[in-house]
OpenMM code with the backbone's topology and positions (N, CA, C; nanometers):
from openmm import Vec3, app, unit

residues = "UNK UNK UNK UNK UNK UNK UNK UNK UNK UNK UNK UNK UNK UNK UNK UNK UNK UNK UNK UNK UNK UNK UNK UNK UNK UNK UNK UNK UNK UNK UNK UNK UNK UNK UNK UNK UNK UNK UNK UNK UNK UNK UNK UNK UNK UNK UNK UNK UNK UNK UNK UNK UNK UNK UNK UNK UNK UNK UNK UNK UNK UNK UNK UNK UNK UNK UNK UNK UNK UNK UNK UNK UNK UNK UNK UNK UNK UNK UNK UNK UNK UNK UNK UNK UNK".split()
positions = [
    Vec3(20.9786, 5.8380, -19.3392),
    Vec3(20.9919, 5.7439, -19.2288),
    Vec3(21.0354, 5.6078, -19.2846),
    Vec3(21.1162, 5.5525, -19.2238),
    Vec3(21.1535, 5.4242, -19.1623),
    Vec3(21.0472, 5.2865, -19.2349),
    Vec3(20.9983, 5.2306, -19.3297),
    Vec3(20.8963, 5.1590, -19.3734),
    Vec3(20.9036, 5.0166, -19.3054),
    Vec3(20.9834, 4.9586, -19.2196),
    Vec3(20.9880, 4.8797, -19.1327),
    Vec3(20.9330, 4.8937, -18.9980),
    Vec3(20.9258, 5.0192, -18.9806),
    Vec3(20.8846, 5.0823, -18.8472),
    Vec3(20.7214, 5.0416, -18.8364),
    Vec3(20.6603, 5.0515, -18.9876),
    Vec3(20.5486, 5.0384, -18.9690),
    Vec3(20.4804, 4.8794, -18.9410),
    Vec3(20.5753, 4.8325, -18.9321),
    Vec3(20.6030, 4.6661, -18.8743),
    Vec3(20.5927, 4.6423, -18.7505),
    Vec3(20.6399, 4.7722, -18.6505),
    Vec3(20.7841, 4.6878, -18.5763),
    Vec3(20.6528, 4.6874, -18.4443),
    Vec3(20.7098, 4.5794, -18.3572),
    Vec3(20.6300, 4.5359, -18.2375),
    Vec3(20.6240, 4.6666, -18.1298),
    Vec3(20.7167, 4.7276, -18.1622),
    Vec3(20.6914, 4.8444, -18.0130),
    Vec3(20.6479, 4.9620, -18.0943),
    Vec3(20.5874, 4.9514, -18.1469),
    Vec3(20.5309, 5.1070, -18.2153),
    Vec3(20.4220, 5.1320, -18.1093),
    Vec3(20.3405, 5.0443, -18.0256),
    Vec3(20.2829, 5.1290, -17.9393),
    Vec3(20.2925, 5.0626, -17.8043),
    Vec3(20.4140, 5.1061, -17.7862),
    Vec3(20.4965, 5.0463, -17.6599),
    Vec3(20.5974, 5.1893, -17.5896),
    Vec3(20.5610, 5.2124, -17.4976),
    Vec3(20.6185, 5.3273, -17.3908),
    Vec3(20.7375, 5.3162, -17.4679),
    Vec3(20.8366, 5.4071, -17.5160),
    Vec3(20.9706, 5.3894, -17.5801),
    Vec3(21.0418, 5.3896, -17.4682),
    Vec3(21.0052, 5.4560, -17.3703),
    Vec3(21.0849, 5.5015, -17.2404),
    Vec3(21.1984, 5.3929, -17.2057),
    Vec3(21.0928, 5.2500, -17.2543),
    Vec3(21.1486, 5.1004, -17.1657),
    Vec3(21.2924, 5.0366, -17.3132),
    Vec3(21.2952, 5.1263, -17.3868),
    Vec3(21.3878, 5.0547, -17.4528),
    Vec3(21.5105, 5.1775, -17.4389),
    Vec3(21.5424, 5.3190, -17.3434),
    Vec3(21.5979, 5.3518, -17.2815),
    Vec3(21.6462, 5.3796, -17.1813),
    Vec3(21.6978, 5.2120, -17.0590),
    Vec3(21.7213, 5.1934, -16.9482),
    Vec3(21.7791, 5.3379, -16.8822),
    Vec3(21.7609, 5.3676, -16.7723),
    Vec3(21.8067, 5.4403, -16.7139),
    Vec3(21.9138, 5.4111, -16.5653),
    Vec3(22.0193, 5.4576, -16.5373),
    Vec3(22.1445, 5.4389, -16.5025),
    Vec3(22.1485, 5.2516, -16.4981),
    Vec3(22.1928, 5.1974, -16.3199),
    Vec3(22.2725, 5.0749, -16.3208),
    Vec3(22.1645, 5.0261, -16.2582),
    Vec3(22.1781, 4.8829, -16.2176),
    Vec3(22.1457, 4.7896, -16.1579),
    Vec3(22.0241, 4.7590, -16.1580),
    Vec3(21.8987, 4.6659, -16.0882),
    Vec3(21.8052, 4.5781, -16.1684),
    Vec3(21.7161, 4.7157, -16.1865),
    Vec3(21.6534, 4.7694, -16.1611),
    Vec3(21.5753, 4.8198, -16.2181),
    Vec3(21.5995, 4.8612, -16.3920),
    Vec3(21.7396, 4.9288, -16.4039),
    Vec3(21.7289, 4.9043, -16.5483),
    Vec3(21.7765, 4.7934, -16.6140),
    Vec3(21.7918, 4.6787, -16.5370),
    Vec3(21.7704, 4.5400, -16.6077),
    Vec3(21.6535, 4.4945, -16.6419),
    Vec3(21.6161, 4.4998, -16.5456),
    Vec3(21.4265, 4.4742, -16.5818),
    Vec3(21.3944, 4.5305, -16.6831),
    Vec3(21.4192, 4.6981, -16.6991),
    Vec3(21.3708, 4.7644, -16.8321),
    Vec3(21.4291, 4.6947, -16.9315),
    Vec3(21.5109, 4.6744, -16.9545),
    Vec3(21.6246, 4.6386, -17.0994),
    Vec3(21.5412, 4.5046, -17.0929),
    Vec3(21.5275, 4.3911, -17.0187),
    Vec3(21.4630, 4.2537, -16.9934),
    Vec3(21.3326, 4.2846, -17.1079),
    Vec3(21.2561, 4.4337, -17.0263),
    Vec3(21.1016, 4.4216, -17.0863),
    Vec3(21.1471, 4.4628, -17.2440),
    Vec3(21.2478, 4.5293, -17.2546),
    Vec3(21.2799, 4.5617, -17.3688),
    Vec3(21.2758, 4.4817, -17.4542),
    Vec3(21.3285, 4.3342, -17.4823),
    Vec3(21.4253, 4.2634, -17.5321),
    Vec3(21.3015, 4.2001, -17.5516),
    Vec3(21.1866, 4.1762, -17.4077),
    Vec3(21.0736, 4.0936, -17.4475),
    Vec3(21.0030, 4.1185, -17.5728),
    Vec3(20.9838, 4.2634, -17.5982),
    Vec3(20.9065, 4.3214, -17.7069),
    Vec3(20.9887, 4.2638, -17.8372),
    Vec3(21.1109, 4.2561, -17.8194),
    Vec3(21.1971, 4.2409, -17.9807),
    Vec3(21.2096, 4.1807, -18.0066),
    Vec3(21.1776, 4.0154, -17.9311),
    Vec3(21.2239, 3.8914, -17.9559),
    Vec3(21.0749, 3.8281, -17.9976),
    Vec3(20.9923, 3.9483, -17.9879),
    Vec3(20.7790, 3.8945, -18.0799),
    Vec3(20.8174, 4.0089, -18.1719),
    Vec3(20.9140, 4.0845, -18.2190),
    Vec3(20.9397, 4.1785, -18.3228),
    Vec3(20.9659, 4.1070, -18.5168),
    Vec3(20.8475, 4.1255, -18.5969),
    Vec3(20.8826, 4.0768, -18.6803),
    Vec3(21.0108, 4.1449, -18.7997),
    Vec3(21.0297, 4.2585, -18.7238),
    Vec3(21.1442, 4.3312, -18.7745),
    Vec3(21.2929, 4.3846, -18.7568),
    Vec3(21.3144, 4.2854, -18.5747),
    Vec3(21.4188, 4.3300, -18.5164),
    Vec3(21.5185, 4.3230, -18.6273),
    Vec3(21.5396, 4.2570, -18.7384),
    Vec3(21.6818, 4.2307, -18.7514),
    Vec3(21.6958, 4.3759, -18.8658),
    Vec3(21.6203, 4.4381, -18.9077),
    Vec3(21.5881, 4.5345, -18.9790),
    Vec3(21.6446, 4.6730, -18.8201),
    Vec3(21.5856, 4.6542, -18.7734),
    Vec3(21.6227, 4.7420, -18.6452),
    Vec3(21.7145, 4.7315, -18.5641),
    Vec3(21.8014, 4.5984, -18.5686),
    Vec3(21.9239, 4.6125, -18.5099),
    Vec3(21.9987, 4.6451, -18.6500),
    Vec3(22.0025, 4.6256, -18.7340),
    Vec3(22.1006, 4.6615, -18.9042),
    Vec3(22.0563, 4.8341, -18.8855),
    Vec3(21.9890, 4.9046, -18.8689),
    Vec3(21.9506, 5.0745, -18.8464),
    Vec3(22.0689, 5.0977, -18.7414),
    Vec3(22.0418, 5.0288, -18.6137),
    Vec3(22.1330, 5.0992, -18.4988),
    Vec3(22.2502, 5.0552, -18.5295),
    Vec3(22.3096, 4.9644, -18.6337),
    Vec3(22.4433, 4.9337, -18.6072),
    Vec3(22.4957, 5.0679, -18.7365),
    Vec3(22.4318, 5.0906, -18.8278),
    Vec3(22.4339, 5.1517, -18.9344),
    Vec3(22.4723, 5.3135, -18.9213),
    Vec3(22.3433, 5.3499, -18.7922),
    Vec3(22.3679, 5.4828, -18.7672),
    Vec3(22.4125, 5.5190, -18.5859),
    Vec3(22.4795, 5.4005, -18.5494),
    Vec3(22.6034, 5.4091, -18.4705),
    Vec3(22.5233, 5.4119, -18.3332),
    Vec3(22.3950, 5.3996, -18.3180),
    Vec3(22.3479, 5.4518, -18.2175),
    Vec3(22.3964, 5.3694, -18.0879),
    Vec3(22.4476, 5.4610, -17.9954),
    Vec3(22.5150, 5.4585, -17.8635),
    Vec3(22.4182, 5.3400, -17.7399),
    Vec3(22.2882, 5.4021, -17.7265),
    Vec3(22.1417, 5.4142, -17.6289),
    Vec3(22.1142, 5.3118, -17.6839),
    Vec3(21.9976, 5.2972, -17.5675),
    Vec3(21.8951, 5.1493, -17.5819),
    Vec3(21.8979, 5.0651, -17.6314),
    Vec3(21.7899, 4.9605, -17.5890),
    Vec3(21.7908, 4.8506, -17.6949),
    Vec3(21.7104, 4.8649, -17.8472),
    Vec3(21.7752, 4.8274, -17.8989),
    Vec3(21.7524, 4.8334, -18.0502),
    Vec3(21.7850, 4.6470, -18.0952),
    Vec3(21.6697, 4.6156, -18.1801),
    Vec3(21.6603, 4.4870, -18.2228),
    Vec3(21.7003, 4.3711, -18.1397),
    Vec3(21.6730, 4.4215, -17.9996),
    Vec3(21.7175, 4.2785, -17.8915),
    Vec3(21.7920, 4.3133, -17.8402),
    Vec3(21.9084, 4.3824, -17.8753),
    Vec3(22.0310, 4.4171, -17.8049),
    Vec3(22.0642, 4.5343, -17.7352),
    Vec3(22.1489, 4.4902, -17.6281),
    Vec3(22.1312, 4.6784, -17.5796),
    Vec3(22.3054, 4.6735, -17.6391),
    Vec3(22.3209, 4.8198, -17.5909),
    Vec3(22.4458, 4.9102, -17.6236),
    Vec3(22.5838, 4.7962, -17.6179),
    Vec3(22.6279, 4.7393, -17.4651),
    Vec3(22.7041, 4.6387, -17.4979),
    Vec3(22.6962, 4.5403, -17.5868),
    Vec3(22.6040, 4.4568, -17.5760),
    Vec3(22.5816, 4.3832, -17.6653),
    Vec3(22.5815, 4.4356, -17.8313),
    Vec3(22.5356, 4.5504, -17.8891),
    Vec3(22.5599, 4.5992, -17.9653),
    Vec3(22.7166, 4.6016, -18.0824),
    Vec3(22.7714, 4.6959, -17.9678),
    Vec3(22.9495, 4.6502, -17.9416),
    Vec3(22.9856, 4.5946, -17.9757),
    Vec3(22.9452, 4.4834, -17.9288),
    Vec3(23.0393, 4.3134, -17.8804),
    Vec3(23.0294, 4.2479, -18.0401),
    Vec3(22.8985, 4.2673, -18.0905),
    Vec3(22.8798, 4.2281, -18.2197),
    Vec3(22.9364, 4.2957, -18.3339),
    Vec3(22.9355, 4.4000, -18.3116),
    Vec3(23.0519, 4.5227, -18.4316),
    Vec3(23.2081, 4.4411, -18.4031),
    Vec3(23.2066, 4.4411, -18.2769),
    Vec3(23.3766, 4.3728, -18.2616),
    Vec3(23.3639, 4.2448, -18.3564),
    Vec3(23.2605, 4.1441, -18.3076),
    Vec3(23.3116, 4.0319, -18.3639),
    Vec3(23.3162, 4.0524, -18.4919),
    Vec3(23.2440, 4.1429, -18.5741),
    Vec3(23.2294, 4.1435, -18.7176),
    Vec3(23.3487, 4.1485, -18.7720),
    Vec3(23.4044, 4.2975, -18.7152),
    Vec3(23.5232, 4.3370, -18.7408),
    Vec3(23.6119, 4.2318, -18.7532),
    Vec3(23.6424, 4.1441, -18.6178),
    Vec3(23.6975, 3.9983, -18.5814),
    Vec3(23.7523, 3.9722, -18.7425),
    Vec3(23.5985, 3.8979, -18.7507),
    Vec3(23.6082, 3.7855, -18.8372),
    Vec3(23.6309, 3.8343, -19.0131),
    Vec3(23.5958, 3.9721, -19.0271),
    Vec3(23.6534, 4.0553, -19.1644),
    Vec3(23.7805, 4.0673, -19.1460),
    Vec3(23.8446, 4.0815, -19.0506),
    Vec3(23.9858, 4.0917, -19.0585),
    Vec3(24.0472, 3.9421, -19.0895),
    Vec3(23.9773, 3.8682, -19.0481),
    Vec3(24.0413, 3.7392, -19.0330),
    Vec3(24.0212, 3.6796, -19.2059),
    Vec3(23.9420, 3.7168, -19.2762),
    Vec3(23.9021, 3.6718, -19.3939),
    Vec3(23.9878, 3.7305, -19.5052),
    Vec3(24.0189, 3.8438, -19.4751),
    Vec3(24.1045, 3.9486, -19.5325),
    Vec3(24.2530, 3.8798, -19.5103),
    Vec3(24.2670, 3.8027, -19.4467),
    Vec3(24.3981, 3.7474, -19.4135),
    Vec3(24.4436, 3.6841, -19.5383),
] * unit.nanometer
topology = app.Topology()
chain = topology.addChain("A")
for resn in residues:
    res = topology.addResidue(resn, chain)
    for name in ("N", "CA", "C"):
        topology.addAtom(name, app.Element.getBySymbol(name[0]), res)
């Protein structure tokens, strides 16, 4: 196992709520309660570096959900390309 995990703020937290289910507020609210747990997480950044690592699609992971996820791989990409210039 994961030796950060044994850190992390939602270890005894319904996991359910950090996998919103379909659109609109109700799974905003979830992703919301989600994000609440990760932002008192003394390990999110350990747990968002896992989901970006092993690609994961779902939930929030280290604060971020799936778009947001994304958006941050893009900018990375962004700005490595731009350095590489």
């Amino acid at each position: 196992m994961t030796s950060w995990l044994d850190h992390a703020a939602c270890r005894d937290v319904d996991p359910e709520i950090f996998f919103p289910t379909g659109v609109g507020v109700v799974a905003d609210r979830q992703a919301v309660r989600a994000k609440e747990v990760c932002r008192r997480c003394p390990v999110a950044p350990e747990c968002l570096s896992w989901a970006q690592v092993h690609a994961s699609a779902d939930g929030v992971w280290g604060g971020l959900d799936a778009g947001e996820r994304r958006e941050l791989r893009r900018s990375r990409r962004r700005q490595a390309e731009q350095g590489a210039a």
